[in-house]
Biopython code that builds the backbone (N, CA, C, O; Angstrom):
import numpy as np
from Bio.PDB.StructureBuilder import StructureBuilder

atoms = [
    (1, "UNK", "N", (109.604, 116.194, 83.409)),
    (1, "UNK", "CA", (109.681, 114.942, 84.126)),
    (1, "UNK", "C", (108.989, 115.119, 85.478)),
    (1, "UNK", "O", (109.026, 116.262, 85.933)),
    (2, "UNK", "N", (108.245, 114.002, 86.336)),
    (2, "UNK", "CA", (107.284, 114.081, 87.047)),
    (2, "UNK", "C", (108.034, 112.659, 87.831)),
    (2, "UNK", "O", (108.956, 111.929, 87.467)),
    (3, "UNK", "N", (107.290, 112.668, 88.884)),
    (3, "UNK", "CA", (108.026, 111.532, 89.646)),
    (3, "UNK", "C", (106.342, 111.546, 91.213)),
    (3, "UNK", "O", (105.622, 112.450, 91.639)),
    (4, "UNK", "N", (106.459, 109.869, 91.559)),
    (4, "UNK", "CA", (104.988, 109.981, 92.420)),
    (4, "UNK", "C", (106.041, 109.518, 93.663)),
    (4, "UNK", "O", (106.666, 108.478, 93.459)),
    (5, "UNK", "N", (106.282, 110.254, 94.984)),
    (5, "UNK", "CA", (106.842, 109.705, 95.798)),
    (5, "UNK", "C", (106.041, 109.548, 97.043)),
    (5, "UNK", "O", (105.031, 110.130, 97.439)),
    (6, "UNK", "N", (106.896, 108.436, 97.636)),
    (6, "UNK", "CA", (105.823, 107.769, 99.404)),
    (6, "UNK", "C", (106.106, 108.572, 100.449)),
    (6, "UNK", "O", (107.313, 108.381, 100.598)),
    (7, "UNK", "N", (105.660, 109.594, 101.528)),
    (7, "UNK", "CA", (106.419, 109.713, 102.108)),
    (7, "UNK", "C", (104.883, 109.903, 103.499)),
    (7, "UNK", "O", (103.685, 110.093, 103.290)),
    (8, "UNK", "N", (105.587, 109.754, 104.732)),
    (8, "UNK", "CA", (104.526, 109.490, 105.404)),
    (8, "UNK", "C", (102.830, 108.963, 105.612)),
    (8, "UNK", "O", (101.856, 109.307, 106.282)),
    (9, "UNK", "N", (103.226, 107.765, 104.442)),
    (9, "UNK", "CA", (101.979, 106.791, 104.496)),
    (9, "UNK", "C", (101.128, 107.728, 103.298)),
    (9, "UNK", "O", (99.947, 107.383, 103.248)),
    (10, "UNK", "N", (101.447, 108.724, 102.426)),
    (10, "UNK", "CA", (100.933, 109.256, 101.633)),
    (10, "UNK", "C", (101.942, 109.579, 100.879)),
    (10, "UNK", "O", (103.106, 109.868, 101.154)),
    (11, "UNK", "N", (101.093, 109.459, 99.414)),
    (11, "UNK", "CA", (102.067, 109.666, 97.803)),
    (11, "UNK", "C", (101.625, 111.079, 97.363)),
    (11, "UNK", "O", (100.529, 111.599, 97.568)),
    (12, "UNK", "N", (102.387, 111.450, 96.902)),
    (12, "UNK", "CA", (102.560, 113.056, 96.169)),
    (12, "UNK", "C", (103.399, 112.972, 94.361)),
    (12, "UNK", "O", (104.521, 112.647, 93.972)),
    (13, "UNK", "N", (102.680, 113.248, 93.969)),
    (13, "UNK", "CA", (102.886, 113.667, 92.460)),
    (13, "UNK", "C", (103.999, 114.924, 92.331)),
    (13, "UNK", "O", (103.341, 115.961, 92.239)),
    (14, "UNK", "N", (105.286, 115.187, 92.295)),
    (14, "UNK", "CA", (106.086, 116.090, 92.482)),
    (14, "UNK", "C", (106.460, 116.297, 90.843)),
    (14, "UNK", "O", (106.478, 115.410, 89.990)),
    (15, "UNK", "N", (106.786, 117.897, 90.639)),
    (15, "UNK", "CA", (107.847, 118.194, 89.437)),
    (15, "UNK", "C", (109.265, 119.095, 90.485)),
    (15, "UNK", "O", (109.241, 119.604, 91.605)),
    (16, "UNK", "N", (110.187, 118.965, 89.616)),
    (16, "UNK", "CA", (110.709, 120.161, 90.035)),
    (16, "UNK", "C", (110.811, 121.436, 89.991)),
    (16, "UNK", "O", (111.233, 121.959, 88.960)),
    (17, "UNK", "N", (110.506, 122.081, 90.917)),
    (17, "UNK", "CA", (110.223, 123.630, 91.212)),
    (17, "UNK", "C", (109.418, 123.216, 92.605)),
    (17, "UNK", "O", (109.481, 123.776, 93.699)),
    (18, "UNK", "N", (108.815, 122.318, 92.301)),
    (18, "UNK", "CA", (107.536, 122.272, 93.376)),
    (18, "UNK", "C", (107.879, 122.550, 94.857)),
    (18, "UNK", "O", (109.037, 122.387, 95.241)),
    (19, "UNK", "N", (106.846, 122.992, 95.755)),
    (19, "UNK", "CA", (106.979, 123.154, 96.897)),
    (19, "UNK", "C", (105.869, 122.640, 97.700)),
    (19, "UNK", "O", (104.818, 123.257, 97.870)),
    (20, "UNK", "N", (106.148, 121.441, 98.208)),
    (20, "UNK", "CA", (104.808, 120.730, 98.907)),
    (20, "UNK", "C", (105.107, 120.642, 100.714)),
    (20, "UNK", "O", (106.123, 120.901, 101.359)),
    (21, "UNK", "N", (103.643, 120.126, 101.179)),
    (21, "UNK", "CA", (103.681, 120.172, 102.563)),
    (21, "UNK", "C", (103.517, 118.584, 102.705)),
    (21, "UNK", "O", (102.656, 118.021, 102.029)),
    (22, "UNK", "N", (104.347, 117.850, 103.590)),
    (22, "UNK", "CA", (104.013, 116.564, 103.901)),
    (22, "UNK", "C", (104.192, 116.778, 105.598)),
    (22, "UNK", "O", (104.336, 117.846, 106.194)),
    (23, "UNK", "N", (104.137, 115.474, 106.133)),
    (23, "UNK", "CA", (104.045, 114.499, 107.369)),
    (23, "UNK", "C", (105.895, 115.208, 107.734)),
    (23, "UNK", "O", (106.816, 115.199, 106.918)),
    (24, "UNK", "N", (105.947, 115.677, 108.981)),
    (24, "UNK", "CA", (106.932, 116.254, 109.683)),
    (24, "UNK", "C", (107.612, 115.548, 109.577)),
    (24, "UNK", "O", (107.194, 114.433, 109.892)),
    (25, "UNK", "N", (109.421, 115.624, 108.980)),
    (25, "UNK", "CA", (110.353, 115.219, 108.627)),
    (25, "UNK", "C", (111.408, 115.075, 110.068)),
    (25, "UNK", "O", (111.185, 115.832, 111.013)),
    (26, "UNK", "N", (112.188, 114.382, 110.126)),
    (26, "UNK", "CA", (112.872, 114.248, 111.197)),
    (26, "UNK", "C", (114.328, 115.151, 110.675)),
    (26, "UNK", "O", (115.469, 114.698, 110.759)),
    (27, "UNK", "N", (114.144, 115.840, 110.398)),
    (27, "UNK", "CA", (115.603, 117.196, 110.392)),
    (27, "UNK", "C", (115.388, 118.287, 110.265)),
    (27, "UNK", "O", (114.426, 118.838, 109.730)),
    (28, "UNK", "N", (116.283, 118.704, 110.756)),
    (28, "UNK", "CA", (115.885, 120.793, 110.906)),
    (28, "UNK", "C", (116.002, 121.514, 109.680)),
    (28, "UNK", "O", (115.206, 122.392, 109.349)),
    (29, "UNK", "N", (117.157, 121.091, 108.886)),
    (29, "UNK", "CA", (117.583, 121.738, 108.196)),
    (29, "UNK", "C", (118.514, 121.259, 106.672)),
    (29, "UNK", "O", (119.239, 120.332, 107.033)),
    (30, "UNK", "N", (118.600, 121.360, 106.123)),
    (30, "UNK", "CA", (119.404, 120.956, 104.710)),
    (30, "UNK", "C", (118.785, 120.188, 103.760)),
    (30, "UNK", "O", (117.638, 120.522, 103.467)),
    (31, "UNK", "N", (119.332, 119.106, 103.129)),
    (31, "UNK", "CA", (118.814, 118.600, 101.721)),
    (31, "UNK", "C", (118.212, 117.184, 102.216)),
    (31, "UNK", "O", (118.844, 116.477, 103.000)),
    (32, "UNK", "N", (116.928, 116.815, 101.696)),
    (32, "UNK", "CA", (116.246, 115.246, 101.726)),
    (32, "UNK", "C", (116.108, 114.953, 100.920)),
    (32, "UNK", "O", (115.608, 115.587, 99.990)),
    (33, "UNK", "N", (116.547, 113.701, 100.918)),
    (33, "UNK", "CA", (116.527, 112.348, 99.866)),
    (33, "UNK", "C", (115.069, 111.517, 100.134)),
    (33, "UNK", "O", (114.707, 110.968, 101.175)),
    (34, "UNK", "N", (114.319, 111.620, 98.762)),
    (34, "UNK", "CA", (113.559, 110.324, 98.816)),
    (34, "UNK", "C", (113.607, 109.139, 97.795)),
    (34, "UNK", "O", (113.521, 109.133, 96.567)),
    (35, "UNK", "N", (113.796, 108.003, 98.837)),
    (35, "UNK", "CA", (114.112, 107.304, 97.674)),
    (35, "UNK", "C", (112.956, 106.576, 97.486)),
    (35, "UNK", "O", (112.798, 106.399, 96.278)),
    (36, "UNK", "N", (111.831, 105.936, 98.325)),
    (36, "UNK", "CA", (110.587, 105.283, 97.835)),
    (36, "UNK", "C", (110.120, 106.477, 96.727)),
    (36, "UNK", "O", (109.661, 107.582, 97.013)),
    (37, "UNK", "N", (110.384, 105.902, 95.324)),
    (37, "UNK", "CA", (110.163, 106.241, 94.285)),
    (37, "UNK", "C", (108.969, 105.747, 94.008)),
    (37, "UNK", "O", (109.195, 104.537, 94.031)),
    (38, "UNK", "N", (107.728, 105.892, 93.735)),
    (38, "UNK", "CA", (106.762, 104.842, 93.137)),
    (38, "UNK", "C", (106.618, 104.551, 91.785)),
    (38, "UNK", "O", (106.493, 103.422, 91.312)),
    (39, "UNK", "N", (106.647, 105.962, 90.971)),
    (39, "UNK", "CA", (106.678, 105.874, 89.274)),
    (39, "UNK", "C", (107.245, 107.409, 88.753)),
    (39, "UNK", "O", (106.885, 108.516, 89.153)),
    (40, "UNK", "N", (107.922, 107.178, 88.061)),
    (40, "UNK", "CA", (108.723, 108.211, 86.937)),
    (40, "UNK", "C", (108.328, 108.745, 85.789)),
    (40, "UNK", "O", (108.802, 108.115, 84.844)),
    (41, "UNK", "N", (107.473, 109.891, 85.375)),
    (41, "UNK", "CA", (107.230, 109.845, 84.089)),
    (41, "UNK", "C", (108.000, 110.798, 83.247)),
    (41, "UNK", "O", (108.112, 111.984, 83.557)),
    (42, "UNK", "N", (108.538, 110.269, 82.163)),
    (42, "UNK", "CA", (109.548, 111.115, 81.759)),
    (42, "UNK", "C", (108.095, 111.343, 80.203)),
    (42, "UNK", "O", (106.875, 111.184, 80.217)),
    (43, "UNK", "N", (109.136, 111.790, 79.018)),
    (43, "UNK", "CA", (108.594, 112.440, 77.890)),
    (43, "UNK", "C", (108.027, 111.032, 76.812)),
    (43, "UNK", "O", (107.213, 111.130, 75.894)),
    (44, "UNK", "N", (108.499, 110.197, 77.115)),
    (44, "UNK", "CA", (108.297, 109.248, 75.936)),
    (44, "UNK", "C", (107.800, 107.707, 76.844)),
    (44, "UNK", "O", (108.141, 106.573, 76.508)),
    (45, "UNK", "N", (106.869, 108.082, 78.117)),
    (45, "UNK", "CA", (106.617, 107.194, 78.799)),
    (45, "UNK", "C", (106.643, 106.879, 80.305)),
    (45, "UNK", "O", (107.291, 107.744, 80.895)),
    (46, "UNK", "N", (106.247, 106.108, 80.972)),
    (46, "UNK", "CA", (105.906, 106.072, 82.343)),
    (46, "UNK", "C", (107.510, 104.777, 82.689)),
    (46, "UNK", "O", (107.980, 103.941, 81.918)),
    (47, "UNK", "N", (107.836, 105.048, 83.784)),
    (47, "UNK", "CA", (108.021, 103.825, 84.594)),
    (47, "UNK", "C", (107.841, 103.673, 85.810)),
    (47, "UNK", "O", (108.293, 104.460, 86.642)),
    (48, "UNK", "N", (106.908, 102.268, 86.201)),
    (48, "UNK", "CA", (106.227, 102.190, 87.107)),
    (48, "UNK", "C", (107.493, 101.095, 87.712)),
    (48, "UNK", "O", (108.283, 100.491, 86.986)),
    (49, "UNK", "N", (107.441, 101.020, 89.350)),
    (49, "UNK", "CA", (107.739, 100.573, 90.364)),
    (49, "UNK", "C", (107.555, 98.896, 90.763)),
    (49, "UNK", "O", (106.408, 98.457, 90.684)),
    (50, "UNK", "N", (108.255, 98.295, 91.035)),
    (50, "UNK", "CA", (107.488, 97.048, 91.767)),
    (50, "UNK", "C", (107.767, 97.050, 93.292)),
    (50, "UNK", "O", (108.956, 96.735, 93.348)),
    (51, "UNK", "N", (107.458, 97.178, 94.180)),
    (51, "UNK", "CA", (107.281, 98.842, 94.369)),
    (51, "UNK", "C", (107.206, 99.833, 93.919)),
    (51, "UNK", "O", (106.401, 100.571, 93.352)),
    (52, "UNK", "N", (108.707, 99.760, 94.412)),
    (52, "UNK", "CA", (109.772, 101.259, 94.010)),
    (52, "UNK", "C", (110.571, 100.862, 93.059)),
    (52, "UNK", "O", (110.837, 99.682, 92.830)),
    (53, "UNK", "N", (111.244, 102.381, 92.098)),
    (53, "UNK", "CA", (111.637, 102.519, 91.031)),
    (53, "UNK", "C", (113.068, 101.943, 91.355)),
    (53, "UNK", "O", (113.497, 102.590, 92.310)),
    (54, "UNK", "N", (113.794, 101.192, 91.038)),
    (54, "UNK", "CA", (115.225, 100.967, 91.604)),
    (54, "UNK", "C", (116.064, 102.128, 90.906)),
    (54, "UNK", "O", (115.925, 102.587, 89.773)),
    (55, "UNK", "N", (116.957, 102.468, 91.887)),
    (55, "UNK", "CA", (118.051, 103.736, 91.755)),
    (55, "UNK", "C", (117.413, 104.641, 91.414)),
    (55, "UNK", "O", (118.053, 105.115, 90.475)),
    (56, "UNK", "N", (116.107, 105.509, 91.631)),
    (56, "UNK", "CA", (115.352, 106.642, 91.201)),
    (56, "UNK", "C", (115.282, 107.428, 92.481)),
    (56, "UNK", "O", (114.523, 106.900, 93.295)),
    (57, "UNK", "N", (115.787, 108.408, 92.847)),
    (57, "UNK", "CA", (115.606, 109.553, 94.136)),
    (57, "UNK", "C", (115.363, 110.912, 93.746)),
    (57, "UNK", "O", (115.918, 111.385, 92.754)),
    (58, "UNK", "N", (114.417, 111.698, 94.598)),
    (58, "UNK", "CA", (114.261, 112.547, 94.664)),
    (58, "UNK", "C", (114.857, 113.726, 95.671)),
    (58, "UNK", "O", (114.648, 113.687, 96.883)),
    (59, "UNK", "N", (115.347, 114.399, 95.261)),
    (59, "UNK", "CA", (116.222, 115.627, 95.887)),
    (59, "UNK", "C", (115.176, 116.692, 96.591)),
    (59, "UNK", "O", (114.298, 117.120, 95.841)),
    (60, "UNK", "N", (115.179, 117.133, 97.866)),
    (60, "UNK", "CA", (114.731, 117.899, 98.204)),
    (60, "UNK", "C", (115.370, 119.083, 99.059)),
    (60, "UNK", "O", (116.546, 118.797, 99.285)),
    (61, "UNK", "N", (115.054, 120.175, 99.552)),
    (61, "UNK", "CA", (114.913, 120.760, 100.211)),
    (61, "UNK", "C", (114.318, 121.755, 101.785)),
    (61, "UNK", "O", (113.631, 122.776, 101.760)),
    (62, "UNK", "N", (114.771, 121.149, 102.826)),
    (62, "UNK", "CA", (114.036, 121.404, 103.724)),
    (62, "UNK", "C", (113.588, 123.321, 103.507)),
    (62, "UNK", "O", (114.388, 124.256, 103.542)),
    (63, "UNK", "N", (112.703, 123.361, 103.381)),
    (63, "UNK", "CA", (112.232, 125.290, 103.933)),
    (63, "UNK", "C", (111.612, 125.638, 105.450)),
    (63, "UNK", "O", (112.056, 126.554, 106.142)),
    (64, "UNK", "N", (110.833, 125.013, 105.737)),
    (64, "UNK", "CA", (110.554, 125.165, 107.249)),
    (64, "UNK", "C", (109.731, 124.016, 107.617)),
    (64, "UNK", "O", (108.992, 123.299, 106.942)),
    (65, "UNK", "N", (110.129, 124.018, 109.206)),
    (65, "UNK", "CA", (108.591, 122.982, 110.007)),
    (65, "UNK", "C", (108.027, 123.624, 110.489)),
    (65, "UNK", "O", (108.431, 124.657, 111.023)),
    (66, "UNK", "N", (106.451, 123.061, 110.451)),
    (66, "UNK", "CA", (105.586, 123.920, 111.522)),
    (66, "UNK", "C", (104.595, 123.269, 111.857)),
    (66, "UNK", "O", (104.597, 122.038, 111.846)),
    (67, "UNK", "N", (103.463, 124.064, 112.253)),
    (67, "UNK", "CA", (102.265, 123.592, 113.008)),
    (67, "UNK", "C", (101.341, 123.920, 112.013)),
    (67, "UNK", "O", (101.525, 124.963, 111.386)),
    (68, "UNK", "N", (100.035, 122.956, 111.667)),
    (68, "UNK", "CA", (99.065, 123.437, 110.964)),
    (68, "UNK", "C", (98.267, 124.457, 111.773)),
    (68, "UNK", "O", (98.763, 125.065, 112.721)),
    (69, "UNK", "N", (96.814, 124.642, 111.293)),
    (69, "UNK", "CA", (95.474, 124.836, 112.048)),
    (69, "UNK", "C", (94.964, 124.441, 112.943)),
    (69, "UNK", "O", (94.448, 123.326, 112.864)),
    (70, "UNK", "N", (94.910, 125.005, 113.864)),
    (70, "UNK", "CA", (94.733, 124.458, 115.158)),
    (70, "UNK", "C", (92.929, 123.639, 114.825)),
    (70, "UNK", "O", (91.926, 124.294, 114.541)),
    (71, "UNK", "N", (92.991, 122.094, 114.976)),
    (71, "UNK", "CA", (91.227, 121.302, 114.738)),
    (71, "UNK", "C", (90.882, 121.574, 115.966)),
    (71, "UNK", "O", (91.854, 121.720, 116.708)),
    (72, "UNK", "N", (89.448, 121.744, 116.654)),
    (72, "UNK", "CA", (89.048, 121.939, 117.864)),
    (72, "UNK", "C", (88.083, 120.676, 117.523)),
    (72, "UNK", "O", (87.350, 120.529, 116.545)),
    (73, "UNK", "N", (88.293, 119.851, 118.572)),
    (73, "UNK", "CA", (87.806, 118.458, 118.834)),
    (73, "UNK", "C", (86.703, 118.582, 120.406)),
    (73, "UNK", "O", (87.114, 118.899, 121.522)),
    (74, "UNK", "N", (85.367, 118.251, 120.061)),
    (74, "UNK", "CA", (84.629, 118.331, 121.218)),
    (74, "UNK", "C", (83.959, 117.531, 121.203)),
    (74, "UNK", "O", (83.326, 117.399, 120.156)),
    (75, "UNK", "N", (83.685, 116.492, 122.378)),
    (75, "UNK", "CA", (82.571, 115.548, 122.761)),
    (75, "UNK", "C", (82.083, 115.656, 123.870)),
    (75, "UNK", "O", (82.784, 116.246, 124.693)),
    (76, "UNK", "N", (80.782, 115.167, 124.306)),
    (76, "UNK", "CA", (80.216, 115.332, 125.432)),
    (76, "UNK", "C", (79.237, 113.908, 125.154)),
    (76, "UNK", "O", (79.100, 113.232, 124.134)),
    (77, "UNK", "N", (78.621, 113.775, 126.545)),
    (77, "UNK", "CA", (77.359, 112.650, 126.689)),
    (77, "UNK", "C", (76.039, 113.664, 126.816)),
    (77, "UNK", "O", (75.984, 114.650, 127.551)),
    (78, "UNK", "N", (75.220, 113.290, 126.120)),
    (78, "UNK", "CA", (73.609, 113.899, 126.722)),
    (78, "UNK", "C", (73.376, 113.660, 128.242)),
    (78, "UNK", "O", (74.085, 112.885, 128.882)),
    (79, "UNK", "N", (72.472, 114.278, 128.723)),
    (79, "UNK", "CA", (72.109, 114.154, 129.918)),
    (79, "UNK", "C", (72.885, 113.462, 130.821)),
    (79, "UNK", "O", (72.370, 112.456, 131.311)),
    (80, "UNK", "N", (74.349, 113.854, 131.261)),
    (80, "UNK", "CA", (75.440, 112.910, 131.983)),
    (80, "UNK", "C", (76.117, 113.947, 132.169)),
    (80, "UNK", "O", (76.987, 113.655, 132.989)),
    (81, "UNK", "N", (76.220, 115.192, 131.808)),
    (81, "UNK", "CA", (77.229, 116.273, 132.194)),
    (81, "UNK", "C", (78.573, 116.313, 131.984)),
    (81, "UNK", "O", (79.362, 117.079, 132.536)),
    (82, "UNK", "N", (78.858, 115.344, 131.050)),
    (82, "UNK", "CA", (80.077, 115.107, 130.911)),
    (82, "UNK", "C", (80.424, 115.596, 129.283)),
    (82, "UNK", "O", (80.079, 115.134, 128.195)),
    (83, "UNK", "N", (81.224, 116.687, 129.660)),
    (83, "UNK", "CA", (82.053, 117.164, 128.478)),
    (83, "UNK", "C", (83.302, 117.116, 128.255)),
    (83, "UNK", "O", (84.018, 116.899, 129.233)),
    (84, "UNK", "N", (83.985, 117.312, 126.833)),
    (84, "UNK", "CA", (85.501, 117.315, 126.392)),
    (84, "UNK", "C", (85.701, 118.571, 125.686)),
    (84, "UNK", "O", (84.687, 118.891, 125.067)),
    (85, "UNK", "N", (86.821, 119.522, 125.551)),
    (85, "UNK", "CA", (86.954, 120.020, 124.700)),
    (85, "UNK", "C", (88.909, 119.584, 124.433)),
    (85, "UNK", "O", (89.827, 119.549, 125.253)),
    (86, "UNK", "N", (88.898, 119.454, 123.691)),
    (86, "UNK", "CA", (90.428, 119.332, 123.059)),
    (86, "UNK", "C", (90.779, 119.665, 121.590)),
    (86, "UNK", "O", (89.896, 119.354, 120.791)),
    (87, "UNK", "N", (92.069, 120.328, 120.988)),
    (87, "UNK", "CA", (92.735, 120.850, 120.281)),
    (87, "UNK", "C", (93.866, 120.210, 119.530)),
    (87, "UNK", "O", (94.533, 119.539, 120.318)),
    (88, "UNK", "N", (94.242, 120.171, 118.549)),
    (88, "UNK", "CA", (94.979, 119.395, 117.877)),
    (88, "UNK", "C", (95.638, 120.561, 116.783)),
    (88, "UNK", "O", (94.931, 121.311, 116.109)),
    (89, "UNK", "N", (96.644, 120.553, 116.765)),
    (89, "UNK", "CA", (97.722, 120.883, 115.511)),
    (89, "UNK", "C", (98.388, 119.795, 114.823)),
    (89, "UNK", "O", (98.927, 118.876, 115.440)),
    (90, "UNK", "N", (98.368, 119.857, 113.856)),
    (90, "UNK", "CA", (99.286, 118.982, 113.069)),
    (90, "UNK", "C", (100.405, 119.332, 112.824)),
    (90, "UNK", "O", (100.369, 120.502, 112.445)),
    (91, "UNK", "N", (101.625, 118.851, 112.839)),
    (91, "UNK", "CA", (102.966, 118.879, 112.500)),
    (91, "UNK", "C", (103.485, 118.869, 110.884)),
    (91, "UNK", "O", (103.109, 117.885, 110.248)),
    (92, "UNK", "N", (104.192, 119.722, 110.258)),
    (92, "UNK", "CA", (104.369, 119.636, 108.917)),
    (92, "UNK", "C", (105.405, 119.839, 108.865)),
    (92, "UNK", "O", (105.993, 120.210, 109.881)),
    (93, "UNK", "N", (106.236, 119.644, 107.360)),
    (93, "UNK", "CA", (107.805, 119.845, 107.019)),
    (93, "UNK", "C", (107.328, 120.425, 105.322)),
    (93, "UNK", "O", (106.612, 119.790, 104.547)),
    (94, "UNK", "N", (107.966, 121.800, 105.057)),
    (94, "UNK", "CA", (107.656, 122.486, 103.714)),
    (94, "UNK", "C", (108.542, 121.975, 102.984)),
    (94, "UNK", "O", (109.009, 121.300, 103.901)),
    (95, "UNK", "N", (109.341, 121.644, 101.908)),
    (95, "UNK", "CA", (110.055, 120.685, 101.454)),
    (95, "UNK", "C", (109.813, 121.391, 99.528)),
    (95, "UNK", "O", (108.797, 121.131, 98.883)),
    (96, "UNK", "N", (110.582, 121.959, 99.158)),
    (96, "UNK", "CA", (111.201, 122.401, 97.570)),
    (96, "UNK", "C", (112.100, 120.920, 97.183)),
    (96, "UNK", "O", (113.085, 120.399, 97.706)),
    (97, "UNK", "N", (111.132, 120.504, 95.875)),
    (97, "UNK", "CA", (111.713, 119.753, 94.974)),
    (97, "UNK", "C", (112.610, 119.865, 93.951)),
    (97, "UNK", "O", (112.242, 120.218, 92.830)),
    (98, "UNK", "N", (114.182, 119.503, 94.309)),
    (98, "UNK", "CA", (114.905, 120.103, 93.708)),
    (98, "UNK", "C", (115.451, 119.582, 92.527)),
    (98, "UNK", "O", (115.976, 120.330, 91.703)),
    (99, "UNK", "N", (115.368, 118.215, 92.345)),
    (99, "UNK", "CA", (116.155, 117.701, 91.018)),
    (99, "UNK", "C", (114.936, 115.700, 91.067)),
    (99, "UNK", "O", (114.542, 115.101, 92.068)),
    (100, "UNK", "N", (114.876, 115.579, 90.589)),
    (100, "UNK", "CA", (114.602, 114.165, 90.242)),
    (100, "UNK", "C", (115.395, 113.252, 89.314)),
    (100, "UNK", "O", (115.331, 113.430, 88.098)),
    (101, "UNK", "N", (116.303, 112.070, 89.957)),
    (101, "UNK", "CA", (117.031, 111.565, 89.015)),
    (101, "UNK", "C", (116.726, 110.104, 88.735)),
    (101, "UNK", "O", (117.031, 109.458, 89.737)),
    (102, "UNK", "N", (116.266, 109.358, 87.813)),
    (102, "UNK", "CA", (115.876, 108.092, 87.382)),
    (102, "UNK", "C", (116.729, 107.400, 86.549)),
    (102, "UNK", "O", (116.423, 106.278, 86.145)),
]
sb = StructureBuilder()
sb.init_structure("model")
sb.init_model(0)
sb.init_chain("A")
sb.init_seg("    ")
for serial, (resi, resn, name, xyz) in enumerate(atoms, 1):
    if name == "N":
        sb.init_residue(resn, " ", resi, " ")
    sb.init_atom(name, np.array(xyz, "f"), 0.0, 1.0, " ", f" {name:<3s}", serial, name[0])
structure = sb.get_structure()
């Protein structure tokens, strides 16, 4: 069984076992619920959402937050002397898929 869930403005195709990286979660520590379900596919067929799947959640697991790769962002003007250099990390939440129930 397979399940497509929403979670920070981006969908992820999850089974359970899985261990994915999304958009930094607002908790430190313990179990997340998702419930924007989009579609369920079990063995003998799909069910799709209008949206979302009604009463379908996904069980997770927080494992850690962190910082991605640091992007190095640089602009400047030609002949104006004017330069930028700036740095960016992205924020992440590691997250084990633990049960899917539909």
């Amino acid at each position: 069984m397979y399940a497509v869930i929403e979670t920070g403005g981006k969908q992820y195709r999850v089974n359970e076992g899985d261990v994915i990286f999304v958009e930094k979660l607002g908790v430190e520590s313990g179990e997340v619920n998702f419930d924007k379900v989009v579609m369920v596919g079990k063995d003998d067929g799909a069910v799709v959402g209008t949206p979302y799947v009604d009463g379908a959640t996904v069980t997770a697991s927080l494992l850690k937050n962190g910082k991605g790769k640091k992007i190095s962002v640089f602009t400047y003007k030609p002949k104006k002397g004017s330069k930028r250099a700036k740095g960016h990390r992205q924020p992440y939440s590691q997250v084990k898929i633990e049960s899917i129930k539909a």
